[in-house]
N, C-alpha and C positions, 0 to 999 in steps of 0.2 A: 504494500500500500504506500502509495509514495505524496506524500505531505509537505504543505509549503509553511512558513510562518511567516507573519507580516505584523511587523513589531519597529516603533521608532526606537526604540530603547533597543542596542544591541547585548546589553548585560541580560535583559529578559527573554529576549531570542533566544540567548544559545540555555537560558533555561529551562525554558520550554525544549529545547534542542535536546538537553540534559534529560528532560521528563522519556521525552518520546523514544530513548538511547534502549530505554529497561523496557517497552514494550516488543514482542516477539510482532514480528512481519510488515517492521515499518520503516520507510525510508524517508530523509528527511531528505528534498531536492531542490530547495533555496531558504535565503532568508533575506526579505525584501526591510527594508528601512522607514520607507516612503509611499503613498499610494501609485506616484508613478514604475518604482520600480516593480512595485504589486503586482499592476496590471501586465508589465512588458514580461515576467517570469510567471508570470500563468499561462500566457499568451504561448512559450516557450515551451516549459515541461509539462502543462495538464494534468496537473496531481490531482488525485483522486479527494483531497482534503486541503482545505486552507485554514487554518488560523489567524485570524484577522483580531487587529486593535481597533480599535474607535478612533482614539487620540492622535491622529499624525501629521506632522508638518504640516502638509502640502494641502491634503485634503479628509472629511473624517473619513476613517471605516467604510461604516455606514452608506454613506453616501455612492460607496463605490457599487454597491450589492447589485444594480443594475447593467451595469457595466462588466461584471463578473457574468453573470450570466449570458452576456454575447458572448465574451472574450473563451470562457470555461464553461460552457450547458453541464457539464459533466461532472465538475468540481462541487462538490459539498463545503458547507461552511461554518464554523464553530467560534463564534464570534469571544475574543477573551480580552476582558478589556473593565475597566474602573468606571465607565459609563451607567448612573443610574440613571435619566433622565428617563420620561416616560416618551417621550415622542421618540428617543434613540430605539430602546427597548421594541416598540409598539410596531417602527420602518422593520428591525431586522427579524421580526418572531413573522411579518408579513412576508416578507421573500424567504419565507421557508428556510431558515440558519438552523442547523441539528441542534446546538445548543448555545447556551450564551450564558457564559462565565463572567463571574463579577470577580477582580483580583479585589486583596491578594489569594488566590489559589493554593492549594494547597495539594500534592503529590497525589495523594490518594484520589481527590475529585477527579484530577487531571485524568490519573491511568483508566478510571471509570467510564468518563465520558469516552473515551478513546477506544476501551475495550466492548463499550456499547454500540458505537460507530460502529465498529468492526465485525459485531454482530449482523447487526441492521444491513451491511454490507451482506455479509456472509450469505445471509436469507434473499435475501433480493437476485443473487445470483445461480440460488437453487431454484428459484422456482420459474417456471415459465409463462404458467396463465394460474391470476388471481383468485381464490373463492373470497368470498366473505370472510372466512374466520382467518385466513391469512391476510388478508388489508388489515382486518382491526388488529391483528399480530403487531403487526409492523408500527401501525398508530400509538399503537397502547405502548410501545416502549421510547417511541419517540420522545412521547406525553413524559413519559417517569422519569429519561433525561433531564429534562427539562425544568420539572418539576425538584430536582435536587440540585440546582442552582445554589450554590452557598453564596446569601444575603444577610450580613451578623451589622447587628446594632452598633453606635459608634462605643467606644470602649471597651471593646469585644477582639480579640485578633483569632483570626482564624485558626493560626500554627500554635498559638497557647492554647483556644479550644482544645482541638486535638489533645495536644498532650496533657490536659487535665481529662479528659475524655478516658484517654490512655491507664490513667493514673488510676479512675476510678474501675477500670475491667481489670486491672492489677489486685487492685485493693478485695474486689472479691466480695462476699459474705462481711470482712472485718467494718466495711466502708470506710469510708475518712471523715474524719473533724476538719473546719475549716483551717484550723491552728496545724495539723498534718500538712492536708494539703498546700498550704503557704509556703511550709516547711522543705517541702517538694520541688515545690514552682521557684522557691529563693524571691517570692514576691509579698506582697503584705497581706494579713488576713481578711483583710478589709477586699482587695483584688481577687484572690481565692474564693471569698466567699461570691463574691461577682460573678464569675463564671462558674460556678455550682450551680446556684439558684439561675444563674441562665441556662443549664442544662434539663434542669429539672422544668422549665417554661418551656421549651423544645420536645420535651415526653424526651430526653436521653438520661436522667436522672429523675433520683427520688429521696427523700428523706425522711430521717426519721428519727425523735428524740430518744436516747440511750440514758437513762436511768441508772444510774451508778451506783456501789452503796457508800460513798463517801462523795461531799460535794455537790455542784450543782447539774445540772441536765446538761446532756449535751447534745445539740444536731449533727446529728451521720449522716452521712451521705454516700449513695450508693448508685450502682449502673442502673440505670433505668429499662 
């Protein structure tokens, strides 16, 4: 599967570059800077996937999505990009974008989206004529991509998620106190308990006062 990225920032390209290295049957076959270079290396190699930003120089993303579709009918596109605006969002979920990633990103989303792609490819090449429960096949996962966009409120970072996420499928049965977790993270308990009670607002956690026989109550927290 052969894959383009198109990224102002060259530190982020070769991250993404970095992401897509651990994926098995993908080739990465430019990395464009600018929309103009976007256009003229799609034009070129016809990758089966593009990675497009919003943010760039010349011209946005976005804007280009018409123009992709002359230049590349055949190219898919997975828009990853720091853009929440609603009219951005609204253009690229309309020209049909497999998914559309809000940075910062995070390894795990990445490989997902990508191994979903891959599927959704997979299936469209076995099959030759349509029924019904194969179209809503193919819909219904599109939809669940989609649907697991990581969108995290401001004081929230995605890669400390995670690793307090982490913290708590470690922790098991025992759960953690906010005063642990803190402890953990090298951050205040005041922070820790931030991202608890945000996991637990998510359905990814849950808690629960532990009763001790010395002392005062305490909130545990646990994988949800």
């Amino acid at each position: 599967m052969k894959v383009m990225i198109s990224e102002d920032d060259f530190r982020v390209a070769e991250l993404h570059a970095q992401f897509l290295r651990v994926v098995d049957g993908v080739e990465v076959v430019g990395k464009a800077l600018n929309a103009e270079e976007t256009l003229e290396m799609l034009e070129e190699h016809q990758p089966d996937l593009l990675l497009l930003d919003v943010y760039m120089p010349d011209q946005l993303g976005v804007d280009l999505l018409h123009d992709i579709r002359s230049i590349a009918p055949h190219t898919d596109v997975i828009m990853i990009t720091a853009a929440k605006e609603k009219e951005i969002v609204e253009k690229a979920l309309k020209y049909g974008v497999f998914d559309y990633i809000i940075k910062p990103i995070t390894m795990e989303r990445f490989q997902e989206t990508i191994e979903n792609y891959q599927e959704r490819k997979k299936r469209m090449s076995q099959i030759e004529t349509f029924d019904q429960e194969a179209v809503d096949q193919l819909i219904k996962s599109s939809n669940e991509a989609a649907a697991t966009t990581i969108s995290v409120p401001k004081g929230i970072d995605p890669l400390t998620l995670e690793k307090v996420e982490r913290m708590l499928s470690d922790a098991g049965g025992d759960g953690l106190t906010a005063e642990q977790a803190s402890s953990q993270m090298g951050a205040s308990k005041t922070t820790a308990r931030r991202y608890l009670e945000y996991l637990i607002s998510i359905g990814k956690g849950k808690a629960e006062m532990n009763y001790g026989k010395v002392g005062r109550p305490q909130r545990k927290y646990y994988r949800g």
